[in-house]
Every structure is written in C-alpha cells, then in structure tokens.
Backbone bond lengths (Angstrom), bond angles and torsions (degrees), N, CA, C in turn:
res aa  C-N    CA-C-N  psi(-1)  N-CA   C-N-CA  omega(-1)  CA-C   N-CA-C  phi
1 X - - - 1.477 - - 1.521 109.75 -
2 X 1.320 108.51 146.25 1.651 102.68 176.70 1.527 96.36 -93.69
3 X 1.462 91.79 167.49 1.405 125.91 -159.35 1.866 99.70 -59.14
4 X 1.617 100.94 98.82 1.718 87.29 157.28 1.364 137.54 -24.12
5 X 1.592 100.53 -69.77 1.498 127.00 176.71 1.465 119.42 -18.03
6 X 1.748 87.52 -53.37 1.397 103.87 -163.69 1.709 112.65 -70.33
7 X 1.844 118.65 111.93 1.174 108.13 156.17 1.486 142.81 -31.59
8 X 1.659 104.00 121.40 1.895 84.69 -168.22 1.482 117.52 -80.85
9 X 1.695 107.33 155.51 1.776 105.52 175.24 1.525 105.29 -50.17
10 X 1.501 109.88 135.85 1.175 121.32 148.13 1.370 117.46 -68.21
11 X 1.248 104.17 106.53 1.966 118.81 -173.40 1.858 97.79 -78.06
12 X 1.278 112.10 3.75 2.240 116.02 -169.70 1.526 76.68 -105.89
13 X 0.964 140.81 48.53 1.428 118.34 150.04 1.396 120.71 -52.00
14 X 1.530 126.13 135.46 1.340 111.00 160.68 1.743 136.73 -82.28
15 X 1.259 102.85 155.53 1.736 104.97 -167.91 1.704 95.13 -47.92
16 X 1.551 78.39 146.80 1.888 98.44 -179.75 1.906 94.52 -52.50
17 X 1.098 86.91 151.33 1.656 103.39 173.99 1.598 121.65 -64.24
18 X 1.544 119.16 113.68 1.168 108.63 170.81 1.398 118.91 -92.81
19 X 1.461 140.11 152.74 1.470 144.36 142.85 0.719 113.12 -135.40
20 X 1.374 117.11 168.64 1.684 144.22 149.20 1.989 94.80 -11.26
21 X 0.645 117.51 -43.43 1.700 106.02 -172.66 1.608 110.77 -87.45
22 X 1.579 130.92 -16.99 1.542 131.45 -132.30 2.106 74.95 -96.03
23 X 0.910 124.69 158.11 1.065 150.11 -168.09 2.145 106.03 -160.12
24 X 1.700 88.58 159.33 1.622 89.51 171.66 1.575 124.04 -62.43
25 X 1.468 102.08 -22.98 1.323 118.25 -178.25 1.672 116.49 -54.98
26 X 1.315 108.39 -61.85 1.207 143.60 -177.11 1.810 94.08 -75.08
27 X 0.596 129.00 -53.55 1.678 129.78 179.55 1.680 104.45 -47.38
28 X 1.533 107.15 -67.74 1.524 100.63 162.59 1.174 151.08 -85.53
29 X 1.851 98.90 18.00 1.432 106.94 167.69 1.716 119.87 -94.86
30 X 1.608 98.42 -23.59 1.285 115.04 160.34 1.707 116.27 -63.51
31 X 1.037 122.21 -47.22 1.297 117.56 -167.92 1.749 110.53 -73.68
32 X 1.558 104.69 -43.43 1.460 105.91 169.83 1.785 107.29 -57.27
33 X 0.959 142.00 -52.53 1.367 158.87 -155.56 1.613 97.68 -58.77
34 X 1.697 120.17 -49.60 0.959 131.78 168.99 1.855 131.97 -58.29
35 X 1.842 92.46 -41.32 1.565 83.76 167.83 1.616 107.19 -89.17
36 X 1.027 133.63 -23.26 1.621 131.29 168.18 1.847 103.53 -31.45
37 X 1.545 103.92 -52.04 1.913 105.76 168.58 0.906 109.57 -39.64
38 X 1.492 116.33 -64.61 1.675 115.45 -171.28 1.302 122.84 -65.33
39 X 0.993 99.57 -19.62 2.074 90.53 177.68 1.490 93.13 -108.35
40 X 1.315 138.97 -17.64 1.638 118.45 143.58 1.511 118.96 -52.01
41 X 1.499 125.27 -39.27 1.467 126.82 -171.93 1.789 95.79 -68.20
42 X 1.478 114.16 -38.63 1.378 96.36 -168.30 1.590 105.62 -88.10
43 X 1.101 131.48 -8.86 1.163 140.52 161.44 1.860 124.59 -48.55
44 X 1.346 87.68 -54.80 1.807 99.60 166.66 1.211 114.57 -82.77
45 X 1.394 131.48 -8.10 1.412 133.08 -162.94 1.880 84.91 -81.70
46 X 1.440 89.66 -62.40 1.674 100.40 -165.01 1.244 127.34 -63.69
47 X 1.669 108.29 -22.09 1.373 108.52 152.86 1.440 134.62 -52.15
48 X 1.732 115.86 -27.07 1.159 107.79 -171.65 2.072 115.74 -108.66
49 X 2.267 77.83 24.82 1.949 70.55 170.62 1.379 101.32 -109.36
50 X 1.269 112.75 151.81 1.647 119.08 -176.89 1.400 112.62 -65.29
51 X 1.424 118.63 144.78 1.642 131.20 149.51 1.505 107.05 -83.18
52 X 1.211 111.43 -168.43 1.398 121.15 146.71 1.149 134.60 -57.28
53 X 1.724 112.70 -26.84 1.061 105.62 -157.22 1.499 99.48 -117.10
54 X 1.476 114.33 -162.37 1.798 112.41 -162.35 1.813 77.06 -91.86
55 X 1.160 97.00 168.90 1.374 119.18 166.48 1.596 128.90 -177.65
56 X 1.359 124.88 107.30 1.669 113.91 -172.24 1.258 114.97 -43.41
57 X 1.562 140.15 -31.75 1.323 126.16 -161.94 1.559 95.82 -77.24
58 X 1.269 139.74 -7.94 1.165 125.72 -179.56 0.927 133.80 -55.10
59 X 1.465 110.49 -33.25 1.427 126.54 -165.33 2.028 102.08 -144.48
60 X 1.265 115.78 21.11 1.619 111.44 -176.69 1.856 97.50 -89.49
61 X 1.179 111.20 -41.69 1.482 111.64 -177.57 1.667 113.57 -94.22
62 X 1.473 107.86 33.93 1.896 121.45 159.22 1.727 98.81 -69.36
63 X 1.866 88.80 146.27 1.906 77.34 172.73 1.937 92.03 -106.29
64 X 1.115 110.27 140.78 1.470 127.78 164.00 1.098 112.81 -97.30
65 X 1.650 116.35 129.65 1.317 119.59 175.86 1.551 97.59 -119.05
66 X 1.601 96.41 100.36 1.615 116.03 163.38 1.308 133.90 -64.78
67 X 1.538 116.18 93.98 1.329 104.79 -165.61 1.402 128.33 -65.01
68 X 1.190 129.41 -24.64 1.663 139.13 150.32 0.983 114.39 -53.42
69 X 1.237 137.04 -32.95 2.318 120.29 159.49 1.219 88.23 -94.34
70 X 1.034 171.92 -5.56 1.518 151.13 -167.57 1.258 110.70 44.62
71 X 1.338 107.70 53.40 1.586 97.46 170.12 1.508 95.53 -148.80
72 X 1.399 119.90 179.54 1.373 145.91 156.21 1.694 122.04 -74.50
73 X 1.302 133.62 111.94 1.077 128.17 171.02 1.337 130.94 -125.25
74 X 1.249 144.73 156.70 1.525 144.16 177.32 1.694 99.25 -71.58
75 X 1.501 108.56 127.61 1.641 116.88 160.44 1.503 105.06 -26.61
76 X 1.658 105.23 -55.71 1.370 88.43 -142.15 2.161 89.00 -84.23
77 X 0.800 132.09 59.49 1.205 136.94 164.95 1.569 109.83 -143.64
78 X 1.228 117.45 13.37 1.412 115.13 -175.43 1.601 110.70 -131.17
79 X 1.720 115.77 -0.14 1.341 112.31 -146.50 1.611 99.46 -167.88
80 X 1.168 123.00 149.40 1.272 131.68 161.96 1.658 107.02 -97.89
81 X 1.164 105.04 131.33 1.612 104.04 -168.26 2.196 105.47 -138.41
82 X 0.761 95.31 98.35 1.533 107.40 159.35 1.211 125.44 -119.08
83 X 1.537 125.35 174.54 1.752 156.59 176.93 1.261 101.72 -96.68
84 X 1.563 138.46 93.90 1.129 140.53 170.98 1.721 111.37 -87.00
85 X 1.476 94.58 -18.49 1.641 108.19 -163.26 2.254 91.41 -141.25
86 X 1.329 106.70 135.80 1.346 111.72 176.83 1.662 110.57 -53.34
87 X 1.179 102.03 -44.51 1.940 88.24 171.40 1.438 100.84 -118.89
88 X 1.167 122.56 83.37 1.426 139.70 165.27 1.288 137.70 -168.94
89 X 1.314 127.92 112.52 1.252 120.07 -162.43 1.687 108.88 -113.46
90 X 1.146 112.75 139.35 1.464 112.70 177.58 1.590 123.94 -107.50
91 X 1.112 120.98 125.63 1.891 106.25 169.60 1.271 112.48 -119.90
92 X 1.522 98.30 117.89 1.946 105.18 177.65 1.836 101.63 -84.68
93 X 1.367 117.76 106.54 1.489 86.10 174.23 1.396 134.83 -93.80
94 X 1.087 137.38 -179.81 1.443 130.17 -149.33 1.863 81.45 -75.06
95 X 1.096 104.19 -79.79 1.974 106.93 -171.07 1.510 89.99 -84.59
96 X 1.734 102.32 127.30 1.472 113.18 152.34 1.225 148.23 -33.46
97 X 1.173 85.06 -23.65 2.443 106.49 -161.33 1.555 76.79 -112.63
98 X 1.242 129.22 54.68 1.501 143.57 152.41 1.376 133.87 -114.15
99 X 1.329 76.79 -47.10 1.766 108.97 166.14 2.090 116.87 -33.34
100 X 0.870 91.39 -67.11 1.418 92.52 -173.46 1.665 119.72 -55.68
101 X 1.569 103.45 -31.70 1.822 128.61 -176.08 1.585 82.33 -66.26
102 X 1.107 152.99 -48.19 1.390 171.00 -120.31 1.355 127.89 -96.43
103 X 1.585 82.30 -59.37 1.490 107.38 162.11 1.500 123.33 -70.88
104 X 1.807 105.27 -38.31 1.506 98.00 -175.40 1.728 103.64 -76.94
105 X 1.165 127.16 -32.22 1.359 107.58 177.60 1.111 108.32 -77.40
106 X 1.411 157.24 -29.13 1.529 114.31 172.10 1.643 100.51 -70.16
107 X 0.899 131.47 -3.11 1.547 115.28 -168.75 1.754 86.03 -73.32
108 X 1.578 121.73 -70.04 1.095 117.60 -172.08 1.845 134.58 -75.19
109 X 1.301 93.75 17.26 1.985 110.25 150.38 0.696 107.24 -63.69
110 X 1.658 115.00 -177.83 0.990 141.82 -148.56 1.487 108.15 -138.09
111 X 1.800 111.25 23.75 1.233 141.91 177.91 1.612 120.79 -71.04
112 X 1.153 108.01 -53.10 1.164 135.34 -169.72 1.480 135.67 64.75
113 X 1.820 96.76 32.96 1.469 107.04 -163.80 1.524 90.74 -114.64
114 X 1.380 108.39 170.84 1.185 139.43 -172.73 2.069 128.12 -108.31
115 X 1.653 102.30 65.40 1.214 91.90 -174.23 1.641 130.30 -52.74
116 X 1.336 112.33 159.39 1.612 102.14 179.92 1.585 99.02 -117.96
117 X 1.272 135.73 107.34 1.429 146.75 150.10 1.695 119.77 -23.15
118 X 1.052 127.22 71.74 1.742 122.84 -173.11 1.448 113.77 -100.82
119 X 1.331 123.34 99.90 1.956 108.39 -161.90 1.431 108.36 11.65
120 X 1.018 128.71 -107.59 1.631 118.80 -125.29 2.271 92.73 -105.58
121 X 1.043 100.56 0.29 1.445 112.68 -174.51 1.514 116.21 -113.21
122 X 1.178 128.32 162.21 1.281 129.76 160.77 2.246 117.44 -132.21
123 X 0.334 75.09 115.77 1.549 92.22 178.10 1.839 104.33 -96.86
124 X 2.129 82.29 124.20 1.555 89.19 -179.88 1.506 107.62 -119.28
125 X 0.944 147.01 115.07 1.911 152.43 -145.00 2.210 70.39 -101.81
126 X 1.264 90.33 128.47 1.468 119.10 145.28 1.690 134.33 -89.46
127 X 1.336 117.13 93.57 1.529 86.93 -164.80 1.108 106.38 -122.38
128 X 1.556 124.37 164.41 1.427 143.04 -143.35 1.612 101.10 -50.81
129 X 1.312 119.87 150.65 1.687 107.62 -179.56 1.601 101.34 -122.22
130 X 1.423 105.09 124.96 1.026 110.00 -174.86 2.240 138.90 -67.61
131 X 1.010 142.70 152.89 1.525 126.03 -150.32 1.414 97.00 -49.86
132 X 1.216 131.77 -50.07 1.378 131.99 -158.59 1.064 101.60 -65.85
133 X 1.355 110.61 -61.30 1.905 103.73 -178.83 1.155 122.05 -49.80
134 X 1.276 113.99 -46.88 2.208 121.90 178.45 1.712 94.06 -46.95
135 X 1.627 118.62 -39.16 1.595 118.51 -154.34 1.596 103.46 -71.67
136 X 1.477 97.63 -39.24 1.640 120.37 175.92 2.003 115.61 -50.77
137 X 1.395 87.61 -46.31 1.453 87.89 -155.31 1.569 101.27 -95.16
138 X 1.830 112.78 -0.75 1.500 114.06 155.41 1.532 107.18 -69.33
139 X 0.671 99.83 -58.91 1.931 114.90 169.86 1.891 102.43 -13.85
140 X 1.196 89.61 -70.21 1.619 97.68 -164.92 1.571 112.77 -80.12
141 X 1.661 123.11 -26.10 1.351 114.95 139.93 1.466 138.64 -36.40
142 X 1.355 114.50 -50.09 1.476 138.08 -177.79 1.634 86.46 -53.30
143 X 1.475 108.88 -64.64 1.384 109.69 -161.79 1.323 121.69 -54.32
144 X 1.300 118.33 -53.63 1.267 142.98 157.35 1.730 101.46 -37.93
145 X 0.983 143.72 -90.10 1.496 137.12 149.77 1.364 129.43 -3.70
146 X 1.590 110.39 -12.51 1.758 105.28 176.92 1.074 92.93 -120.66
147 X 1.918 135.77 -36.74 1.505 102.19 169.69 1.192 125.46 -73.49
148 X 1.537 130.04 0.48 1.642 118.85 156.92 1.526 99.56 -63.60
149 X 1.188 134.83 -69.35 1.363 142.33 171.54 1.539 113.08 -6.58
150 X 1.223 105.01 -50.47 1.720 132.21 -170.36 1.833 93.84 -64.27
151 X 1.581 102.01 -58.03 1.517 101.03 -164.54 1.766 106.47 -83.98
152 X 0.996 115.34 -22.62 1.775 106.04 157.16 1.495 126.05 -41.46
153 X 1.578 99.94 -56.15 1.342 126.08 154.09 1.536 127.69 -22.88
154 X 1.298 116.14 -65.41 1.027 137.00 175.62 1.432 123.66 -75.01
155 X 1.681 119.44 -12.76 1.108 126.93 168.53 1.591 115.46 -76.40
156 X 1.942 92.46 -51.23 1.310 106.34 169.58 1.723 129.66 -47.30
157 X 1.274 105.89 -21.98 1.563 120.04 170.92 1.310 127.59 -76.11
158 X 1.194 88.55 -54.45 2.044 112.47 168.54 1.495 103.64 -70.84
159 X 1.359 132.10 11.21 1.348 138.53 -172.37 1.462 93.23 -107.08
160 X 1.351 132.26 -74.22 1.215 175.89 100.27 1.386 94.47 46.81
161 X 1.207 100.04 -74.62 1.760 114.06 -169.11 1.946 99.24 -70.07
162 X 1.144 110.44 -34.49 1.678 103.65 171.89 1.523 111.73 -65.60
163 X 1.296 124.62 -51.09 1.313 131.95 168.85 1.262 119.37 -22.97
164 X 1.486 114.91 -60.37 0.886 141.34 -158.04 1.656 109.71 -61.13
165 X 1.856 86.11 -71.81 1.950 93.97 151.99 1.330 128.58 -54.50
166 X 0.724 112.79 -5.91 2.325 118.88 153.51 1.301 107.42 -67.58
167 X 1.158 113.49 -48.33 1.229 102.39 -170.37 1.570 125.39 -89.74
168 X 1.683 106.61 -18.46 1.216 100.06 167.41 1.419 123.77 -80.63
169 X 1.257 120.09 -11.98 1.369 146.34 165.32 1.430 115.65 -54.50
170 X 1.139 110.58 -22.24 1.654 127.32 -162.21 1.853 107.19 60.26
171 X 0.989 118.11 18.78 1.507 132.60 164.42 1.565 111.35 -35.40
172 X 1.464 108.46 -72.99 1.580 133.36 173.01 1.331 101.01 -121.41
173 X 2.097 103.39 145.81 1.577 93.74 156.14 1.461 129.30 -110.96
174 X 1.227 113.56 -156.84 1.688 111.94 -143.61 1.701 81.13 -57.89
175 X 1.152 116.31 -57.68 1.987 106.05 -169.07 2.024 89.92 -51.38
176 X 0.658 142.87 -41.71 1.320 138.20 -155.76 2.142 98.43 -63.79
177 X 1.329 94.93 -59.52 1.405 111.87 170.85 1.567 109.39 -22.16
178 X 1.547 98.96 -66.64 1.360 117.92 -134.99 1.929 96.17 -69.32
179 X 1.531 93.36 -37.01 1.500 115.75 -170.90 1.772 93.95 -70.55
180 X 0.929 121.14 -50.10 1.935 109.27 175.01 1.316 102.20 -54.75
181 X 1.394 121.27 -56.82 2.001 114.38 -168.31 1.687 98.97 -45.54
182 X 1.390 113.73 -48.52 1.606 114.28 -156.62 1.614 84.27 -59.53
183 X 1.088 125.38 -68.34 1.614 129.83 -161.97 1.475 105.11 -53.49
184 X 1.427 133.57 -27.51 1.430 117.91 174.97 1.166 102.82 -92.54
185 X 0.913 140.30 6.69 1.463 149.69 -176.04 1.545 105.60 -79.25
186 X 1.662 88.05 -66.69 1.428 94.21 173.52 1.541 128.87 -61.78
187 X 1.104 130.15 -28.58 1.460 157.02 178.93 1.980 101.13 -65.39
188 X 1.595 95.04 -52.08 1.514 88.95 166.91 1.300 126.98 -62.09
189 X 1.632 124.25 -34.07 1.530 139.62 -175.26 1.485 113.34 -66.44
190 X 1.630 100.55 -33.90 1.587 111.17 172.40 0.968 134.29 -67.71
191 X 1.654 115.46 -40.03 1.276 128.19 173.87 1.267 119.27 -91.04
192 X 1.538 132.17 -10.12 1.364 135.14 -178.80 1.878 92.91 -74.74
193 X 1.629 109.84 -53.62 1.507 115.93 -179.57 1.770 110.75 -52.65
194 X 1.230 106.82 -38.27 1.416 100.43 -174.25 1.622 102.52 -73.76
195 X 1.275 132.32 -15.09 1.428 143.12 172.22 1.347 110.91 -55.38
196 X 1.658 91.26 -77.15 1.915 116.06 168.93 1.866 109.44 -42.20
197 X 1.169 127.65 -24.71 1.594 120.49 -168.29 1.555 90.34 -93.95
198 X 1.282 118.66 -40.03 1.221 111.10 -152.56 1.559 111.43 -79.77
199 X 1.618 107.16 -32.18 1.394 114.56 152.11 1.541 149.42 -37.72
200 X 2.222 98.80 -46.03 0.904 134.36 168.28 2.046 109.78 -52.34
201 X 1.214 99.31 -51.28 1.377 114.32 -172.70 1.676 118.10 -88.95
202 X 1.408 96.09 -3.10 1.820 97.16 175.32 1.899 99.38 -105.02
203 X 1.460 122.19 -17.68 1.076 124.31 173.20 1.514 117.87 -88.10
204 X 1.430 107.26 -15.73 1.449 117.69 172.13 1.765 96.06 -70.59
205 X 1.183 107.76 -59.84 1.800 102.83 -174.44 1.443 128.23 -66.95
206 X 1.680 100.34 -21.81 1.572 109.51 166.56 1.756 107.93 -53.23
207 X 1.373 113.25 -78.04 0.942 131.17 -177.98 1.517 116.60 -58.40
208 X 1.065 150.14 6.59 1.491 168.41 -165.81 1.647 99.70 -93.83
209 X 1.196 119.56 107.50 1.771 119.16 177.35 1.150 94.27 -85.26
C-alpha cells in the first residue's frame, strides 16, 4: 500500500504559466522539466522499496528526528552508510549521540527490519524476502509507477493546454501549434518508457533470489 501519510498529488494542476515572455521554447522546456520530476519521484520512490539484497538507497532518504538539534533530518545527511556484507547494511554516523535517533526511525518505518545499535555504529541484517512478500512489494512498485505515469500525464496536458494558448494569443500558428503537440507527445512517450524500464528493472531485483 502506498503511504497514507503521504499527501496526494494534486492531478488539477494549473496550465503552465503564460506571458509576454513564454515562447514555444520555454513552453517545452517547462513541460519536459516537469516530467524529469516524475521519473525523479519514481526514481526515489523505488529506491526506498527493499530487494533482497543490502542497499544504501533503502534507508539514505529516512527522515530522523534528532532529538539533540530538534529537528528532522535525511539518514543520508546524518551518517555514512554502506554494504560491507550483500545483506547488510551499516551506518557510521557523523556524531555518535545520533545513533539511537537512528535506530528508532528505522524501527518505526515501514521497513520492517531490525536495526542493531553497536557504540558508535548501527548494523542493519537484510533478510531473505519471502515469494509473497517480493509479489507484495511488486504490487506497490507498479503502483508507485502509475502515479509517476499520472504526473507525466498531467504535464502533457498542461503542455497541450499552453500550446493551445499560443496560439490563441497569436504566439504560434496553427502549423506552429500542431508542431509543439507532436513534440510533447513525444516527450510524453519518453518519459512514460523511462517509467516502464525503470519498473522493469526494480521488479527484476525484487524478485532476484
């Protein structure tokens, strides 16, 4: 399941902004710029579902709430974190009296692993994931994989719908139009595939004994 917590994308985005300055140029540098997010959003999404095996992105973008700064921080800004061992992950963190803030958030993810507290280190045991679970956690990739899908989508529209206002603008004409749709068109085909590969290859490692 995806993350309750998590506020959902507003799919009502409004059309990219036109002015006195917005040109075709700028129309499709904005719109590409936008799905580049989405296959970055599904990029970090998929980093933080487990394989079998150890891996830092699993756990580098956890937020830690350090009670000695009083704040919230990213693992990977609090800790040196490598795979010394194929199912094992280690985090040295920069200050010691970190360690423990460290431990309780992966304890309370949505990981389901078991850190071990060692003075100045923490050690995370990776262990074997069983068929159902690998079947599960394709599940929630896929998912994760169609709302990037969703927000490509939605770029491609707000692309579309700017175009459109070019042309009623007398900005571009109707051939001018037609030649931006083909180009976001294409821009959509690119980034939906770079979606689909990236999927392809996070279900290859899920499923990988």
């Amino acid at each position: 399941m995806l993350n309750p917590a998590k506020k959902p994308f507003n799919h009502t985005k409004k059309t990219l902004s036109i002015n006195h300055h917005m040109d075709a140029e700028t129309l499709l540098l904005e719109t590409e710029e936008a799905m580049l997010k989405a296959v970055d959003f599904a990029r970090q999404e998929f980093s933080g579902v487990r394989t079998g095996k150890a891996s830092p992105g699993l756990v580098e973008n956890l937020d830690v709430h350090v009670s000695s700064y009083g704040s919230v921080m990213k693992l990977k800004g609090l800790a040196v974190i490598s795979t010394p061992e194929p199912r094992l992950i280690l985090i040295q963190p920069f200050d010691p009296s970190t360690a423990h803030d460290i431990g309780r958030a992966i304890n309370e993810s949505k990981l389901n692993l078991n850190p071990i507290v060692e003075g100045r280190s923490i050690r995370l045991p990776i262990p074997a994931l069983t068929e159902e679970r690998r079947k599960d956690l394709v599940k929630l990739v896929k998912s994760q994989a169609e709302e990037a899908r969703v927000r490509v989508r939605g770029a491609r529209k707000n692309g579309m719908d700017s175009a459109k206002k070019l042309k009623t603008d007398n900005i571009v004409t109707e051939d001018g139009q037609r030649d931006l749709e083909t180009q976001i068109q294409k821009l959509t085909d690119k980034y939906v595939k770079e979606i689909d590969d990236l999927v392809a290859a996070k279900e290859k490692d899920i499923m990988t004994i």
